[in-house]
C-alpha positions as CSV (number, residue, x, y, z in Angstrom):
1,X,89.9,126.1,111.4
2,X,86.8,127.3,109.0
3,X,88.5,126.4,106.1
4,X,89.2,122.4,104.7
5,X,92.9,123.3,104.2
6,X,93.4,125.2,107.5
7,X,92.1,121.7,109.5
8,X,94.0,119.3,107.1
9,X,97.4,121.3,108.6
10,X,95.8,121.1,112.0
11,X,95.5,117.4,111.8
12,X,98.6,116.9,110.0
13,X,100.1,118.3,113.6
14,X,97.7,116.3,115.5
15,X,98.4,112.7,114.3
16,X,102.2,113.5,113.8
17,X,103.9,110.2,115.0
18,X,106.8,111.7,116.8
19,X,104.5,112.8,119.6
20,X,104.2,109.9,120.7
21,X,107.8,110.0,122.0
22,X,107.0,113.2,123.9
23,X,108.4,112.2,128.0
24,X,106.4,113.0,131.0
25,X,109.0,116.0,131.7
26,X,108.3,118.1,128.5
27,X,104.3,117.6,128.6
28,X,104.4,119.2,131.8
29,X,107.0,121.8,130.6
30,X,104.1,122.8,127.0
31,X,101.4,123.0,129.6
32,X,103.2,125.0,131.8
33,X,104.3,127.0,129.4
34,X,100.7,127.5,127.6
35,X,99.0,128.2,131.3
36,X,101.9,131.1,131.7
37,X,100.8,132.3,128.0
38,X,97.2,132.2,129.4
39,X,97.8,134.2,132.6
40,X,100.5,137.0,130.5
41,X,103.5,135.8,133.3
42,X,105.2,134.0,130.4
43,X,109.5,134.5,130.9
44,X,111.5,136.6,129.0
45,X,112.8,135.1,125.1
46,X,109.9,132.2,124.7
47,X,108.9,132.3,121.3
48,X,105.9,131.9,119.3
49,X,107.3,128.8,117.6
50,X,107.7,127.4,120.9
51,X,104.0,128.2,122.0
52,X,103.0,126.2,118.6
53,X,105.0,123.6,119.6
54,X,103.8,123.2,123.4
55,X,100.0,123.9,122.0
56,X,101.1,120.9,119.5
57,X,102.4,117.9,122.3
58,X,99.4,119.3,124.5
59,X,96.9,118.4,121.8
60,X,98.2,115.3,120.9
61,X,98.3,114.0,124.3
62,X,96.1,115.3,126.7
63,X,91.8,115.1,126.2
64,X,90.5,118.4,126.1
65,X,87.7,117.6,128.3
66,X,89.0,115.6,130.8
67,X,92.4,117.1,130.9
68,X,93.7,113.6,130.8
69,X,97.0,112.0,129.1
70,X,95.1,109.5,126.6
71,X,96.8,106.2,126.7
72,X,99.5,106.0,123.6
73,X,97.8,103.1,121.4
74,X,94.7,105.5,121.3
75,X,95.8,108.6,121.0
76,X,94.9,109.9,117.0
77,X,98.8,110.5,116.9
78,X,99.2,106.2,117.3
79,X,95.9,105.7,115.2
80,X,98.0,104.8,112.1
81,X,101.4,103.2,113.5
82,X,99.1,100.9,116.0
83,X,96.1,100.6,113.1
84,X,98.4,99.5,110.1
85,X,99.0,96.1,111.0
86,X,95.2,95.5,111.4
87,X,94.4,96.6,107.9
88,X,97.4,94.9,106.4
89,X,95.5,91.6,108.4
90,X,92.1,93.0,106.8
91,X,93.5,93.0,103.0
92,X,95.2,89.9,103.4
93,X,93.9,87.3,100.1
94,X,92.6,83.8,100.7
95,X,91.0,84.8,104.1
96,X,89.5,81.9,106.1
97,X,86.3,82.4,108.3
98,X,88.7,82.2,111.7
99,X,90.9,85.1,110.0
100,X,87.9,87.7,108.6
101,X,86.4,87.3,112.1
102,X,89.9,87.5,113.9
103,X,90.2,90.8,111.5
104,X,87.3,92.3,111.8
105,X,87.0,92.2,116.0
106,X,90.4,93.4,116.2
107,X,89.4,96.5,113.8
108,X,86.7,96.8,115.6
109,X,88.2,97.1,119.0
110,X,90.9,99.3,118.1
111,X,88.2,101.5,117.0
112,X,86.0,101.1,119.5
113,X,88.8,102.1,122.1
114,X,90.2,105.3,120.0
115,X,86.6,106.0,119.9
116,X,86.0,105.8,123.7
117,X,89.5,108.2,124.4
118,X,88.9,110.5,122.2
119,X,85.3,111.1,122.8
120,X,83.2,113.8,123.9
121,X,83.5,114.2,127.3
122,X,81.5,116.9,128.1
123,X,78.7,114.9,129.8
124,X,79.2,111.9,131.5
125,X,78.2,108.5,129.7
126,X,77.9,104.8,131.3
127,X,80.3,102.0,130.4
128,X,77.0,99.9,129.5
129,X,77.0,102.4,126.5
130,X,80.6,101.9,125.3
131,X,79.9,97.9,125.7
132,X,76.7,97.9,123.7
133,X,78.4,99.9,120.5
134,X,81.2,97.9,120.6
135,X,78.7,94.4,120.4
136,X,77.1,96.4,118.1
137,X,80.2,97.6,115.7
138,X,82.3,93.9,116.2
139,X,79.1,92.1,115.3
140,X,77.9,94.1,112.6
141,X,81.3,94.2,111.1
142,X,82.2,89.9,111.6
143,X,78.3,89.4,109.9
144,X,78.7,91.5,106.6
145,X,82.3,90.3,105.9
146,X,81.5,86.9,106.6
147,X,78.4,86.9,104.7
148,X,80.4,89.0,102.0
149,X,82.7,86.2,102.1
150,X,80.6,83.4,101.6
151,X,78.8,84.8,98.9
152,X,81.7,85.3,96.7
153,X,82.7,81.3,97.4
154,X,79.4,80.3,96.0
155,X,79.4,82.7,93.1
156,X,80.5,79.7,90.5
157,X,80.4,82.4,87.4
158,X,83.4,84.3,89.1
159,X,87.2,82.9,87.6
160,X,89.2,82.3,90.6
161,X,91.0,85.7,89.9
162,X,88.2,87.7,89.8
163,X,86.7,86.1,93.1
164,X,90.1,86.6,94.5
165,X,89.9,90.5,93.4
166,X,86.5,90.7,94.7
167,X,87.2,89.2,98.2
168,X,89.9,92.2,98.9
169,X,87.0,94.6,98.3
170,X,84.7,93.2,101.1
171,X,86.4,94.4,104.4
172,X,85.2,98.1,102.8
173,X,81.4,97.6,103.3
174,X,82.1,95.9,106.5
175,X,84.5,98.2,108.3
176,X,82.2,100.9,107.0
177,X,78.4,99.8,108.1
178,X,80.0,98.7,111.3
179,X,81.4,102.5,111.8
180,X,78.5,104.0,111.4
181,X,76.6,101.3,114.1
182,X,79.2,101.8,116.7
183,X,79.1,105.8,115.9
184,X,74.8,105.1,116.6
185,X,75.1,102.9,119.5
186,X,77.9,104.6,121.7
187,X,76.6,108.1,121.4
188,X,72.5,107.7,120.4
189,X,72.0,109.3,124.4
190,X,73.3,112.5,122.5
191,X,70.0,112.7,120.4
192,X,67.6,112.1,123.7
193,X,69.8,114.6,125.4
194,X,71.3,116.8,123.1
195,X,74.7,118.2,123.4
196,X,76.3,121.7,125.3
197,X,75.9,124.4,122.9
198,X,77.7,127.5,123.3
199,X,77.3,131.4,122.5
200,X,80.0,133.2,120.4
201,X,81.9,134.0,124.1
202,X,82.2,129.9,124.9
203,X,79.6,130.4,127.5
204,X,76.9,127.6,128.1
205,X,73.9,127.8,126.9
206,X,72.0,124.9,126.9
207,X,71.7,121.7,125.4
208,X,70.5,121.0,122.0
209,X,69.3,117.8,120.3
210,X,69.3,119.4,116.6
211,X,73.0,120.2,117.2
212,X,73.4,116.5,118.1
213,X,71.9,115.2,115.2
214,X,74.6,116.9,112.8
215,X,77.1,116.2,115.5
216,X,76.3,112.5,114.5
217,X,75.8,113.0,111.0
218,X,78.9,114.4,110.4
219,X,81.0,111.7,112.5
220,X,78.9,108.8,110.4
221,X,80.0,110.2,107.0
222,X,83.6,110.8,108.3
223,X,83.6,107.5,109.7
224,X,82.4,105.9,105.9
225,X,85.1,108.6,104.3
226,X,87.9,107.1,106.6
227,X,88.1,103.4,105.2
228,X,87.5,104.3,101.8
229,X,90.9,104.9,100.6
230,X,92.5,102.9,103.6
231,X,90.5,99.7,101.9
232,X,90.1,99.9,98.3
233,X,93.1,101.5,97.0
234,X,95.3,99.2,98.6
235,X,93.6,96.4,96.9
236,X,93.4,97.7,93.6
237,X,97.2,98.8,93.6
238,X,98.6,95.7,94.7
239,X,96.3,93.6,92.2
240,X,98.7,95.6,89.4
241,X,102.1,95.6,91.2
242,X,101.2,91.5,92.0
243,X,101.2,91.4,88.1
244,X,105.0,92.7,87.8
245,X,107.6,90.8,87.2
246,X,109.6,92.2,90.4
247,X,106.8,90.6,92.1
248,X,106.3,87.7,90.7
249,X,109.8,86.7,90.8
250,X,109.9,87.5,94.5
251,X,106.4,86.6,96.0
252,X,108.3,87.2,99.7
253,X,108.3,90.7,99.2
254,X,104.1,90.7,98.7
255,X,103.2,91.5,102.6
256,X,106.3,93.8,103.0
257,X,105.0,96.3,100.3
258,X,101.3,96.1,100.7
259,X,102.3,96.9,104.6
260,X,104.0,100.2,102.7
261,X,100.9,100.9,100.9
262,X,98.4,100.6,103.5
263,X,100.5,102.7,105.5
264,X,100.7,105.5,102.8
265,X,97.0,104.9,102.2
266,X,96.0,104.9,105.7
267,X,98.7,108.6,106.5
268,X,96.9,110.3,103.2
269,X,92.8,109.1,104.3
270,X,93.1,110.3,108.3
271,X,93.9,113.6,108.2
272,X,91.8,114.5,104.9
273,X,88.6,112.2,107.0
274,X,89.4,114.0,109.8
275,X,89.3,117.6,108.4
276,X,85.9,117.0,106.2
277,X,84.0,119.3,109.0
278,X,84.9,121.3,111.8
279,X,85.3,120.4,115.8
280,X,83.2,123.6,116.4
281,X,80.1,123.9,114.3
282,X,77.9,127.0,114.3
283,X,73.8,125.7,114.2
284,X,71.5,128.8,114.1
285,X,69.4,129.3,117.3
């Protein structure tokens, strides 16, 4: 886990679809089977690939602070087959108003409720908080695209092409500014607080605001890093296969291969987002 590659592998395991097929029966059986490893009373013949495997479904399931099975549309494992839809909706051309703010709240609230599973759990925090970042993120994100959108309309030097081209770009800054307010908003209590900080031995040893602050830092700029590739390269490929004549000739099979690039785009940009920094961060005392 200190290196970039070593967590790219890590997520890779961690947002593997096929976990999400994983029965109540064979959870049970990988924790069993880790607490047996943890207590040296595992049976005869178990082997390490099977310890890698149970430490695999465990991860992907269950929240390591609450010891809770995450509800499937929210676990990072269903972050891209539930999320792909929504940012096929997002590039869509010839958006109306109803449809960028239709969009952009469900983005928003997808987000907002992978961010509230998967959050950190080690101190309690009040539903008003997880209300007010998601106002925050849904009307931050609606505002700027809509605003976006309007703007390009009334840009009369633009050719209908280019304004077309230019409206694909604008969910980018929308999704991301909106990240970084629902990041702010749900979890600002960390920097009046501070978080648990820990010795080398994982025991407690206070709380720190300093280690919040790059805590929050480093979820902002991996929350600006995630949509990058997830919105603009879709765009700017399809604007050259649109231009094909396989295309053009079949203008039906548009949504179904921008729905294949988003979801390429979308598998490559979460795990390398995800693996920019570490879960465990050393801050010197």
């Amino acid at each position: 886990q200190t290196s970039f590659y070593g967590r790219f592998r890590h997520f890779l395991d961690i947002i593997d679809p096929r976990t999400l097929f994983v029965t109540e029966s064979r959870l049970k059986e990988a924790v069993q089977l880790l607490e047996d490893y943890k207590h040296g009373t595992l049976p005869p013949g178990v082997t390490n690939k099977e310890l890698w495997g149970a430490q695999k479904i465990k991860q992907a399931i269950i929240h390591p602070d609450t010891n809770e099975t995450i509800f499937m549309p929210f676990r990072m494992s269903g972050y891209i087959p539930f999320g792909t839809p929504i940012v096929v909706g997002l590039l869509l051309p010839n958006q109306t108003l109803a449809s960028t703010v239709f969009w952009q709240w469900l983005n928003q609230s997808h987000n907002a409720c992978v961010n509230y599973a998967n959050r950190n759990a080690t101190k309690p925090s009040p539903t008003s908080k997880f209300i007010q970042g998601y106002l925050g993120a849904v009307i931050s994100a609606v505002s700027i695209a809509v605003g976006l959108n309007v703007l390009v309309q009334r840009a009369n030097k633009f050719t209908p092409a280019t304004r077309l081209l230019i409206q694909r770009f604008v969910p980018f800054p929308a999704v991301a500014s909106a990240n970084i307010c629902n990041v702010v908003l749900m979890r600002h209590t960390e920097l009046e607080e501070g978080i648990d900080v820990l010795d080398n031995n994982g025991n407690l040893v206070g709380s720190s605001r300093i280690a919040a602050k790059h805590a929050l830092l480093e979820t902002a700029l991996t929350r600006v890093v995630l949509p990058m590739p997830i919105l603009v390269l879709p765009p700017i490929i399809m604007s050259i296969l649109e231009k094909t004549s396989l295309l053009r000739s079949r203008p039906r099979m548009i949504l179904p291969v921008q729905s294949l690039v988003c979801l390429a785009a979308f598998g490559l940009a979460l795990p390398l987002a995800i693996s920019l920094f570490p879960q465990m961060s050393e801050v010197s005392t």
